[in-house]
C-alpha positions in Angstrom: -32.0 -13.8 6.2 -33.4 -10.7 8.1 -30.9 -7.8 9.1 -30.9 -8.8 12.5 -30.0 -12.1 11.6 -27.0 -11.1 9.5 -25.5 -8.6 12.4 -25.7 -11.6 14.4 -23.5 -13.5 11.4 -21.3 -10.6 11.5 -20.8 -10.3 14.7 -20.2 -14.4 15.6 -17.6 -14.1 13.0 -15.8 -10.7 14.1 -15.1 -13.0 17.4 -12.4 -14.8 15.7 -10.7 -11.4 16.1 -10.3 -11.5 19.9 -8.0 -15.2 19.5 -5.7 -13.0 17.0 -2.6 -12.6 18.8 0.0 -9.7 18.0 3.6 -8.9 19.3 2.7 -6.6 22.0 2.8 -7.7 25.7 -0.1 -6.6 28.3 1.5 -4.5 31.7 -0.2 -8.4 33.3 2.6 -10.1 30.6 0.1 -11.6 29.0 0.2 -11.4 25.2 -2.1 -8.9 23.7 -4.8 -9.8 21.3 -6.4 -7.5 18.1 -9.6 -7.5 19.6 -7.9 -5.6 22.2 -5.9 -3.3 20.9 -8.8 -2.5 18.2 -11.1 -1.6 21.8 -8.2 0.6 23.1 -7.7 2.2 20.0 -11.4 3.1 20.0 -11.2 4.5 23.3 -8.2 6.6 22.6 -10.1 7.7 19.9 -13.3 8.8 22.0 -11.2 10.8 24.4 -9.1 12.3 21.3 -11.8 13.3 19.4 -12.6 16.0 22.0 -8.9 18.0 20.6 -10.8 17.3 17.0 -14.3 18.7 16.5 -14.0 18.9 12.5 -13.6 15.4 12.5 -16.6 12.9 11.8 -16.8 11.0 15.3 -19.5 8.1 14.5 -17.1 7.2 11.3 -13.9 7.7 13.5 -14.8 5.3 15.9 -16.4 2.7 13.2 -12.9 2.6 11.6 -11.1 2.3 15.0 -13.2 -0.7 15.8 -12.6 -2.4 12.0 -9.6 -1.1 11.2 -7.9 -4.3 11.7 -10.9 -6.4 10.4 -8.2 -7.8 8.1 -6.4 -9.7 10.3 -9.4 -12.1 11.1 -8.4 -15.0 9.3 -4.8 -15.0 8.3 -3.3 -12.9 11.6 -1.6 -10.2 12.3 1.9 -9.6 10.6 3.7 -7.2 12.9 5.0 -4.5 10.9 8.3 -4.8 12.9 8.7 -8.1 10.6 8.8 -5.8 7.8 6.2 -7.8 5.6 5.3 -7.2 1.8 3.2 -4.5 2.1 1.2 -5.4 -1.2 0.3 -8.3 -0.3 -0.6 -7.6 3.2 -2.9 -5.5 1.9 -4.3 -7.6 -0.4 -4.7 -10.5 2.0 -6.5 -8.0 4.4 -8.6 -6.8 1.6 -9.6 -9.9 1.0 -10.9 -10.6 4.6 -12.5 -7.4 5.1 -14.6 -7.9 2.3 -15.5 -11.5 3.6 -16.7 -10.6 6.6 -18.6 -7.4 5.6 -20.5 -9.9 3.4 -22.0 -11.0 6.1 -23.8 -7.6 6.6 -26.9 -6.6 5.1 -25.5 -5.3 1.8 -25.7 -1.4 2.0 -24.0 -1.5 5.7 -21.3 -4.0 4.6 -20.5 -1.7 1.2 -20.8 1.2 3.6 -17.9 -0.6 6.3 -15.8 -2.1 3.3 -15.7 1.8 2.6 -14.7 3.2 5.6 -11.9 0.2 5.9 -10.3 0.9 2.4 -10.2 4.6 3.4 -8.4 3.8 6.7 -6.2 1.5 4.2 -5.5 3.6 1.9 -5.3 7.1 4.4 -7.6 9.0 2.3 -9.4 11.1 5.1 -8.9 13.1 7.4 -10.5 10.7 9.7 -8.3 7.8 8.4 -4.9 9.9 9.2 -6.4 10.9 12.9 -7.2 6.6 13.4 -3.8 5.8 11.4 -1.8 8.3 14.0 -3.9 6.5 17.4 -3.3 3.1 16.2 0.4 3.7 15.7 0.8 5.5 18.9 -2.0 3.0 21.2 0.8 0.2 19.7 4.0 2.4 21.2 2.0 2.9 24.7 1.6 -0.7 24.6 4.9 -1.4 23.9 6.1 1.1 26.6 3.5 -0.3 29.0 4.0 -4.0 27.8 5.8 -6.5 29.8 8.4 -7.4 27.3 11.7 -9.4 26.5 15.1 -8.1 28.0 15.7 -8.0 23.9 12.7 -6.1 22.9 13.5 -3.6 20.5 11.9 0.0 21.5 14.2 2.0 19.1 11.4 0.7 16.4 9.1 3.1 18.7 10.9 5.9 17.9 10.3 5.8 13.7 7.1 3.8 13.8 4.8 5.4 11.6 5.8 9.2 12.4 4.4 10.8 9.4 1.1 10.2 10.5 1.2 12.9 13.3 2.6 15.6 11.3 0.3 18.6 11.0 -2.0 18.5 14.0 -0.1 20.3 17.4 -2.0 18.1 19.6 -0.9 14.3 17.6 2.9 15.9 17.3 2.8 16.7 21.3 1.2 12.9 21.4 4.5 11.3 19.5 6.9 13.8 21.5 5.3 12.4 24.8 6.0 9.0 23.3 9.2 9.3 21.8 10.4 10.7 25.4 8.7 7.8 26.6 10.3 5.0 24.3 13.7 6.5 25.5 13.6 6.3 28.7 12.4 2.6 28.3 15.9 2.4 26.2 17.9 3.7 28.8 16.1 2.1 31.9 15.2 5.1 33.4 11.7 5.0 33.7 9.5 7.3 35.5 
């Protein structure tokens, strides 16, 4: 099978991504999918990046577009749920090494490794995407067109220690925290 012929593969079977629902609610009130939020996340990311020079950009916005790769077959588990973090990363593991097989073989070694750093936050690249994709879920959240029951105070702890360090990701979670809050006491802006 040529190259071409296995991005095609890749990319037939990264559509299965688009029919993965999660728990977050569109500002329409229709229910958000992970092909989705992994596009929104990118272009967070390509608008961010501009605050962060020393970062690598090309692998920045590779990981923002596979970072949830994982959830291709088996879903996504909303952390909210509180799932076995083990074998959620396991599972995903699992996955993302699937579907990277159906890359040429340097390129799907090359994305399998740019995945397990974003799982395993081991970059500074993979701490920038893991900050974004926690705070792209919280303005969905806050945007979203949720339940009368829908619990924003798990906004306001949602992976925090991911924008410690930078002064532009701590303004970010302030702004979002503020945010979350007024949601909580109905007095949005």
């Amino acid at each position: 099978m040529s190259a071409v012929e296995r991005y095609i593969e890749f990319i037939k079977e990264a559509e299965l991504l688009k029919g993965v629902l999660r728990t977050a609610w569109q500002s329409t009130g229709r229910q958000e999918s992970t092909g989705e939020h992994s596009w929104r996340l990118a272009l967070f990311a390509a608008v961010m990046l501009e605050e962060f020079p020393e970062l690598d950009g090309r692998k920045t916005l590779i990981m923002c577009l596979i970072h949830d790769l994982g959830e291709i077959y088996d879903g996504d588990i909303s952390a909210a749920l509180h799932p076995d973090a083990g074998k959620k990363a396991e599972d995903e593991g699992r996955a993302v090494e699937r579907v990277c097989s159906l890359l040429p073989e340097g390129l799907g070694t090359k994305y399998m490794n740019i995945w397990l750093e974003y799982a395993n936050a081991s970059s500074k690249e993979a701490l920038f995407v893991k900050a974004l994709d926690k705070a792209e879920t919280i303005i969905q959240h806050n945007q979203g067109k949720n339940s009368e029951n829908f619990d924003y105070g798990f906004n306001l702890e949602y992976g925090k220690e991911y924008f410690r360090g930078s002064d532009e990701l701590e303004e970010l979670r302030r702004k979002l925290d503020d945010e979350t809050r007024m949601k909580m006491t109905g007095k949005e802006r």
